[in-house]
FIKOLZA-1660 file (N, C-alpha, C; in steps of 0.1 Angstrom, whole numbers, plus 5000, padded with zeros to 4 digits):
% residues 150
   i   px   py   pz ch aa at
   1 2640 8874 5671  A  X  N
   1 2640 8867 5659  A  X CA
   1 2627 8859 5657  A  X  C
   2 2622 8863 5649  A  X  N
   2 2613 8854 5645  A  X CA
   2 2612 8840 5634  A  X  C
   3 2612 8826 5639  A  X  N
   3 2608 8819 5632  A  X CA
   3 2595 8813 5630  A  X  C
   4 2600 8812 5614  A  X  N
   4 2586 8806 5609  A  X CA
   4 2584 8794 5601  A  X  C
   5 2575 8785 5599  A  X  N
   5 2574 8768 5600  A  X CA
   5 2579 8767 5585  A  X  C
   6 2584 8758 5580  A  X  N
   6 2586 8754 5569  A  X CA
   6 2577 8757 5556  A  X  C
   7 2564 8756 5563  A  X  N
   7 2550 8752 5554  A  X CA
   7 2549 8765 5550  A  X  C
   8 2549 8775 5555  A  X  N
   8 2549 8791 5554  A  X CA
   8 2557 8796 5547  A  X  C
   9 2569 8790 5541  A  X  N
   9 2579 8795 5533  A  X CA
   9 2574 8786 5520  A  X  C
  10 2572 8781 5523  A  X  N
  10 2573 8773 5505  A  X CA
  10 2553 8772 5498  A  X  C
  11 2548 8781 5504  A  X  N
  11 2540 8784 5502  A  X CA
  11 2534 8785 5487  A  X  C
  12 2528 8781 5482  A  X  N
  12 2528 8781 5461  A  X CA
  12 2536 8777 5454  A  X  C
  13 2544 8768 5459  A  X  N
  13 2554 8762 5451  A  X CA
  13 2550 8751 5445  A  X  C
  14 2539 8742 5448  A  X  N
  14 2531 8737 5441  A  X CA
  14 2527 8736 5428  A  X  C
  15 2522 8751 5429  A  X  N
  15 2511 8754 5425  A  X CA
  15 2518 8763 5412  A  X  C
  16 2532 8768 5413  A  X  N
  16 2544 8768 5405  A  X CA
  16 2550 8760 5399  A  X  C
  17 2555 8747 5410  A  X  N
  17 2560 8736 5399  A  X CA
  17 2546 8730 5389  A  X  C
  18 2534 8729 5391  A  X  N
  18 2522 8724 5380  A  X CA
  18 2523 8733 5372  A  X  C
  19 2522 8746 5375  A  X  N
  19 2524 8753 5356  A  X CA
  19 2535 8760 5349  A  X  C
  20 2540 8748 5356  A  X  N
  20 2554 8745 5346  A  X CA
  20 2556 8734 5341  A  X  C
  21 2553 8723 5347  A  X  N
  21 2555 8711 5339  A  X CA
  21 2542 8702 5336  A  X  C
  22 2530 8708 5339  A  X  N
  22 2518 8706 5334  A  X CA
  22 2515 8703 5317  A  X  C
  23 2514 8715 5317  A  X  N
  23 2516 8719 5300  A  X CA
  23 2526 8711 5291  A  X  C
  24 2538 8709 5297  A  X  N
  24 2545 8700 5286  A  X CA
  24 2542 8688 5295  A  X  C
  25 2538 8681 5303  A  X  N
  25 2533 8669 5302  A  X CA
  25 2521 8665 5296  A  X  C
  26 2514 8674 5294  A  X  N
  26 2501 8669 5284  A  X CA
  26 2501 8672 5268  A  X  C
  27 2516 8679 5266  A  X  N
  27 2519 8680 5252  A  X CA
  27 2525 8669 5251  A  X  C
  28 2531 8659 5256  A  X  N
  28 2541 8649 5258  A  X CA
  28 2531 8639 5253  A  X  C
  29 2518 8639 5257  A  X  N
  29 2510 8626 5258  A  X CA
  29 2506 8625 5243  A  X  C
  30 2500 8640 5245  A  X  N
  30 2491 8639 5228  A  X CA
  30 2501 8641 5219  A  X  C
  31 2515 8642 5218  A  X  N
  31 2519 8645 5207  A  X CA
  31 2523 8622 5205  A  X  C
  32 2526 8619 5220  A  X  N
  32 2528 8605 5216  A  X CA
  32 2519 8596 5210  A  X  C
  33 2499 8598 5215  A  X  N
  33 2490 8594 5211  A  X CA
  33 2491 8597 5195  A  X  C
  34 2490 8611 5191  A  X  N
  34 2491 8612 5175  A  X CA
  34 2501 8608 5167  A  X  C
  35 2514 8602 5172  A  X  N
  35 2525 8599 5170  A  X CA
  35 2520 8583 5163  A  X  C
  36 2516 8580 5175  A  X  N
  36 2507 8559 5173  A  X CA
  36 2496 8562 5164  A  X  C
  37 2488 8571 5164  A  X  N
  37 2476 8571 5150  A  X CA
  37 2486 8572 5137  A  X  C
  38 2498 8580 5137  A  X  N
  38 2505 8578 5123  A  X CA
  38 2510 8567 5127  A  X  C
  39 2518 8561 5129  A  X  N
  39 2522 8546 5125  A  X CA
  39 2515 8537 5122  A  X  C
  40 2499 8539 5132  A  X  N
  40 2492 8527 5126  A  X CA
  40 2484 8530 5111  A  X  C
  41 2488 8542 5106  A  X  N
  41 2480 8550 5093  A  X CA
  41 2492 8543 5085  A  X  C
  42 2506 8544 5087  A  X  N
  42 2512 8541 5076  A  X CA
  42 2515 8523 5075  A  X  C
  43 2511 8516 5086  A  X  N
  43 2509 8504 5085  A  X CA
  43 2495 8503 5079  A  X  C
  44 2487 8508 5082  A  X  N
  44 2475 8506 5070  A  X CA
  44 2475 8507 5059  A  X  C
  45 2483 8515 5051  A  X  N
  45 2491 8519 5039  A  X CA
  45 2499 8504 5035  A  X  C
  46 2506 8503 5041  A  X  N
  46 2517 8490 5038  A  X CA
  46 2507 8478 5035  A  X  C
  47 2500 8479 5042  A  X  N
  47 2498 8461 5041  A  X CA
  47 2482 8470 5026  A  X  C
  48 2479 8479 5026  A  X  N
  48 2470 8485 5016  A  X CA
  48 2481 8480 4999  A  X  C
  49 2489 8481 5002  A  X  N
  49 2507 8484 4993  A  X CA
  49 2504 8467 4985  A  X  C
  50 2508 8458 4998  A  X  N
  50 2514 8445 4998  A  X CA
  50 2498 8439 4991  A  X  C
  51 2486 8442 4991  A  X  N
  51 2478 8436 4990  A  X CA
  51 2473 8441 4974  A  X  C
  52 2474 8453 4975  A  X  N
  52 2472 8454 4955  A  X CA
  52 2482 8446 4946  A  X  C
  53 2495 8444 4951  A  X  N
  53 2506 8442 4947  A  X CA
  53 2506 8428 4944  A  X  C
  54 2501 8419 4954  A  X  N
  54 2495 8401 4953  A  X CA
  54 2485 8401 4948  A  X  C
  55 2473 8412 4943  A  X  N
  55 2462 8408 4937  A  X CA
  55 2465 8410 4924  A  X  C
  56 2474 8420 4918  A  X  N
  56 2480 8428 4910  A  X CA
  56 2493 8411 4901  A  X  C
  57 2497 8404 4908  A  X  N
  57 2508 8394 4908  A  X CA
  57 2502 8384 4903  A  X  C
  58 2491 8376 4908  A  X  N
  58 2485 8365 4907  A  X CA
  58 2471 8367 4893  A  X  C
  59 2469 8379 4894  A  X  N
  59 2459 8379 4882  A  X CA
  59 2463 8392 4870  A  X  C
  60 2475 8382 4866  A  X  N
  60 2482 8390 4850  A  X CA
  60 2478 8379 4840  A  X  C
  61 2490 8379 4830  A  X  N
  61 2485 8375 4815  A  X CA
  61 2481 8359 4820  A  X  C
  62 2487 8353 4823  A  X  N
  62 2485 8335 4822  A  X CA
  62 2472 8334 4834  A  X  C
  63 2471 8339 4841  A  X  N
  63 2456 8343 4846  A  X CA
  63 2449 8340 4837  A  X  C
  64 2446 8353 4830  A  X  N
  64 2435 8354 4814  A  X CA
  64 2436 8341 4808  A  X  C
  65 2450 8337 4801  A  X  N
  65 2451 8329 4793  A  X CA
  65 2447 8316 4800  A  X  C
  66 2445 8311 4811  A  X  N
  66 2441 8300 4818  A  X CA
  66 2423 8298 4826  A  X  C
  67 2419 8307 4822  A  X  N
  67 2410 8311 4832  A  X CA
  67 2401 8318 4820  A  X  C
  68 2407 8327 4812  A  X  N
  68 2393 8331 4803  A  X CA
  68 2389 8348 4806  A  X  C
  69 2394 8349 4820  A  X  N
  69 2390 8363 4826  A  X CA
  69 2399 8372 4820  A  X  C
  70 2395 8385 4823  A  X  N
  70 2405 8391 4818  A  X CA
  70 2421 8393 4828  A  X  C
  71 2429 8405 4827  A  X  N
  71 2437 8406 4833  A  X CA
  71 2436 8414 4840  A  X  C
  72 2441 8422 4853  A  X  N
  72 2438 8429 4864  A  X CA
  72 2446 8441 4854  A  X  C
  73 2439 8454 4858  A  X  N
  73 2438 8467 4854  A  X CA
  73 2443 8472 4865  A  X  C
  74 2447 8485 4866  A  X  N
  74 2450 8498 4875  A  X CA
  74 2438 8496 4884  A  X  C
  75 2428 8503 4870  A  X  N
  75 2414 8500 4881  A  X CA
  75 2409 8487 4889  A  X  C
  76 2413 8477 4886  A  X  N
  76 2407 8464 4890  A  X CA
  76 2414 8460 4902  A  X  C
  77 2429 8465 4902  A  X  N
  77 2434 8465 4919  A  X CA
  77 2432 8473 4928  A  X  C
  78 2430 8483 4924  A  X  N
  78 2424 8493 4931  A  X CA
  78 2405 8491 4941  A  X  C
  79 2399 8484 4928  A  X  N
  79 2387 8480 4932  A  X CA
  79 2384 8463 4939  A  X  C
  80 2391 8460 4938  A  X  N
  80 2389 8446 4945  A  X CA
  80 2406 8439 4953  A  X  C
  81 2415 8449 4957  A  X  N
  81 2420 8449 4963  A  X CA
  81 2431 8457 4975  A  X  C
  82 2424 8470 4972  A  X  N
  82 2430 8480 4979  A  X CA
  82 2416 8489 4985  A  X  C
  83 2401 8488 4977  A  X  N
  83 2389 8495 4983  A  X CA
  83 2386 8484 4996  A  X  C
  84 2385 8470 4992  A  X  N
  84 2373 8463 5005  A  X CA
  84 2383 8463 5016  A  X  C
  85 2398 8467 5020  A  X  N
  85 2404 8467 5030  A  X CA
  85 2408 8477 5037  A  X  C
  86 2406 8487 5030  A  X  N
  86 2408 8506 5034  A  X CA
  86 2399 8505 5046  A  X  C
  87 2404 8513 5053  A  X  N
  87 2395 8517 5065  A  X CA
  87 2401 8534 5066  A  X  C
  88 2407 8537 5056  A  X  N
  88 2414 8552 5056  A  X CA
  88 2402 8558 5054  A  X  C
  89 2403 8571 5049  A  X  N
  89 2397 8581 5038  A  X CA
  89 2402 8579 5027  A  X  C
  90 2393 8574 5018  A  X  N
  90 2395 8574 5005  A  X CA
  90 2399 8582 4993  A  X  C
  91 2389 8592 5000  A  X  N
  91 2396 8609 4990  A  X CA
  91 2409 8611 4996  A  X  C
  92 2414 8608 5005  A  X  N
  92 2427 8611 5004  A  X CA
  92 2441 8600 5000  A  X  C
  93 2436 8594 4995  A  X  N
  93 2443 8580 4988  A  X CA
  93 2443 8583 4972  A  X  C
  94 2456 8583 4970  A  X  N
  94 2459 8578 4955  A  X CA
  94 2470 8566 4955  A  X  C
  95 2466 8561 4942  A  X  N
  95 2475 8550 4940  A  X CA
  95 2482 8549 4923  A  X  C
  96 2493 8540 4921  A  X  N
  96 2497 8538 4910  A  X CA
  96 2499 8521 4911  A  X  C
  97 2500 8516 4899  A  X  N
  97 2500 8504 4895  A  X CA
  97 2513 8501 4878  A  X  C
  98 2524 8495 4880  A  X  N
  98 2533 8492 4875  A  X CA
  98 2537 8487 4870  A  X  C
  99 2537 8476 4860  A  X  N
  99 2543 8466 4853  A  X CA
  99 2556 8467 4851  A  X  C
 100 2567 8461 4856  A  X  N
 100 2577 8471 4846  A  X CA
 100 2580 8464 4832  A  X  C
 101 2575 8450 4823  A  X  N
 101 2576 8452 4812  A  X CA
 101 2563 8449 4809  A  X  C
 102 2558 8439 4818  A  X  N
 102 2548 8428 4808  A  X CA
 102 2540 8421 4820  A  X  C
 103 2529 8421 4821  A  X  N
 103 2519 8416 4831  A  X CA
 103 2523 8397 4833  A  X  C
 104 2526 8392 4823  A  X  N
 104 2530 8375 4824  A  X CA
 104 2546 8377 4833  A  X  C
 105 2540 8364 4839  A  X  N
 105 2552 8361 4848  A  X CA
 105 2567 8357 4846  A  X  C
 106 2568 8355 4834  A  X  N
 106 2582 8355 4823  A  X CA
 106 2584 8364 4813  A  X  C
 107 2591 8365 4808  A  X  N
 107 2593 8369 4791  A  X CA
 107 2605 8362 4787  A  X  C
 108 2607 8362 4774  A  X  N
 108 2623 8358 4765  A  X CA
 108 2625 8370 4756  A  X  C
 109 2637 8373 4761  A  X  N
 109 2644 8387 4759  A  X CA
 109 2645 8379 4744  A  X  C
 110 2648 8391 4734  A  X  N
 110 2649 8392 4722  A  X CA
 110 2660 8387 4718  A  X  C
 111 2674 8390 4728  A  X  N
 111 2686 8386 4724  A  X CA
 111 2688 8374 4727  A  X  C
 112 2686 8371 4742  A  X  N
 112 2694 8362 4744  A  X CA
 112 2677 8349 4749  A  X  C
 113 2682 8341 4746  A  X  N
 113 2669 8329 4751  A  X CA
 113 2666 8327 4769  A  X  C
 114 2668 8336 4776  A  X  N
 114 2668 8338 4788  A  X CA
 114 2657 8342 4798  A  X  C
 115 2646 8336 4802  A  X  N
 115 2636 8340 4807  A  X CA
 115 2640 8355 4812  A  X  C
 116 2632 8361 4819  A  X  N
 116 2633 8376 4824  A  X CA
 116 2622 8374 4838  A  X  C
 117 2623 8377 4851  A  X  N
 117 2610 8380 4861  A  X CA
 117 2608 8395 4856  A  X  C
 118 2593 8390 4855  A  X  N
 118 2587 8404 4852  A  X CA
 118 2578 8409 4868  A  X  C
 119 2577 8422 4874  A  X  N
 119 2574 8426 4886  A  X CA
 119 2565 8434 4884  A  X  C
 120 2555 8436 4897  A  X  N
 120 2544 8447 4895  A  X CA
 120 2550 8455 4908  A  X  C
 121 2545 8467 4903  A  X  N
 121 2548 8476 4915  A  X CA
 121 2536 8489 4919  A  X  C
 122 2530 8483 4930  A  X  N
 122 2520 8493 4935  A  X CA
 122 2526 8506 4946  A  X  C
 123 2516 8514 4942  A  X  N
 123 2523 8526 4954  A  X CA
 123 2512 8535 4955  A  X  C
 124 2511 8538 4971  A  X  N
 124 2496 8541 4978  A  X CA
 124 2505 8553 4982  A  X  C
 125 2500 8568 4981  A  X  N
 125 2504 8575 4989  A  X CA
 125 2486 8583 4995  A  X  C
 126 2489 8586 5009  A  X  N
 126 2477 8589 5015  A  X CA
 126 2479 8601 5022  A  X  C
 127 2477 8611 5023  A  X  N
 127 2472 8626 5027  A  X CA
 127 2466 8625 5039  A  X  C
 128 2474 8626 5052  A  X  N
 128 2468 8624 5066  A  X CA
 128 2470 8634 5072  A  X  C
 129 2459 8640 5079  A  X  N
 129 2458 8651 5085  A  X CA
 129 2459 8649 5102  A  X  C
 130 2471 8651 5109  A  X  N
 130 2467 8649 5121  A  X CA
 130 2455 8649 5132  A  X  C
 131 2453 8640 5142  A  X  N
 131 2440 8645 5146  A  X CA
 131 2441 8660 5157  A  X  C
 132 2453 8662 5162  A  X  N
 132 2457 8671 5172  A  X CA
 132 2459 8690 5166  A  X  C
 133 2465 8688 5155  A  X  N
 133 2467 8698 5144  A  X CA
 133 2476 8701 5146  A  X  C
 134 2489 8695 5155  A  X  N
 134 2501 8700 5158  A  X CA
 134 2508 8702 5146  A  X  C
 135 2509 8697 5136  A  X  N
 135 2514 8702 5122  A  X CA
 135 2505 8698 5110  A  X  C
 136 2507 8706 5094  A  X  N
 136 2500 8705 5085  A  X CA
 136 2501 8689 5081  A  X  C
 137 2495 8691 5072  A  X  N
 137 2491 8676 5063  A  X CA
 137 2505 8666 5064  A  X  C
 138 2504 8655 5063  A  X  N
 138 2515 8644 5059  A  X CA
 138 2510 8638 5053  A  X  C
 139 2517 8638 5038  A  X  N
 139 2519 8624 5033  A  X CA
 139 2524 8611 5034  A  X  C
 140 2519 8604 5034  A  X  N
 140 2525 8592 5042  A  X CA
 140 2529 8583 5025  A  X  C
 141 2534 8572 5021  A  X  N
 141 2536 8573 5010  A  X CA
 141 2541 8555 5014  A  X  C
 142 2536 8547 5005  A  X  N
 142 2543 8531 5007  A  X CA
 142 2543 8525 4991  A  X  C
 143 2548 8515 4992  A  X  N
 143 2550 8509 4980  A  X CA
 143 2558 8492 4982  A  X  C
 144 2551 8483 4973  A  X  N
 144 2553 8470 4976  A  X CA
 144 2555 8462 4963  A  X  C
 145 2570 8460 4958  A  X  N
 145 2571 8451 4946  A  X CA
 145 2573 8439 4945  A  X  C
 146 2563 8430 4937  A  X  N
 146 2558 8415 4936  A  X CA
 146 2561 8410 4926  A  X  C
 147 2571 8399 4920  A  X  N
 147 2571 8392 4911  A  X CA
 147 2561 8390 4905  A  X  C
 148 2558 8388 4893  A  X  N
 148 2544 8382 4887  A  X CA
 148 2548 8366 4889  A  X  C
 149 2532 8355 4894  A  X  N
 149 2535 8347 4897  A  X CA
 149 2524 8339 4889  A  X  C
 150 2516 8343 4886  A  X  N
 150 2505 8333 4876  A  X CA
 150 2501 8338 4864  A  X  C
% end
């Protein structure tokens, strides 16, 4: 009978278990690393959201009427408070800007003598393309609603 050493039998088994669990451990890593580039893309979005939406809040009608300036526009939140903080891609950013009645921070309903809060509502959706290519495009999509306050 011939015996033979341990080391002689298990010969490549190594070299078997690495391409096997090689490959999905380095799918493991980069799908987690591009996993953290989107969250921190859609937290860039959010606070992109929350910041048109306070520049959008504070500079409506009683703004104008106190100040002389005019009142913030679609374009004017867009341009002085959602462009100087982007660190995105810009061609792939669109935005909307909302009133839902009236840019002043009250109104008096027709019927009844009852103030009304009037709200702005911004919404950033952004077109992010993974950096890995594991799947097509995501839109990532946020939105942040602000009382009008001045």
């Amino acid at each position: 009978m011939i015996r033979r050493s341990l080391d002689q039998r298990r010969r490549g088994v190594s070299a078997t278990e690495s391409a096997v669990v090689l490959p999905i451990l380095i799918f493991l890593i980069l799908a987690t690393i591009v996993g953290g580039y989107g969250i921190f893309r859609y937290q860039q979005l959010a606070m992109l959201a929350r910041e048109g939406a306070r520049y959008a809040s504070v500079h409506g009608g009683m703004y104008q009427s106190e100040t002389g300036n005019a009142a913030a526009t679609p374009q004017d939140v867009y341009t002085n408070a959602i462009v100087p903080y982007a660190t995105l891609d810009l061609t792939q950013l669109t935005y909307s800007v909302v009133w839902n009645t009236d840019n002043m921070p009250y109104s008096i309903a027709t019927d009844y003598e009852t103030p009304t809060n009037n709200t702005v509502t911004v919404t950033i959706n952004y077109t992010w393309m993974p950096e890995v290519f594991l799947v097509g495009p995501i839109v990532l999509s946020s939105t942040s609603t602000v009382p009008m306050s001045y």
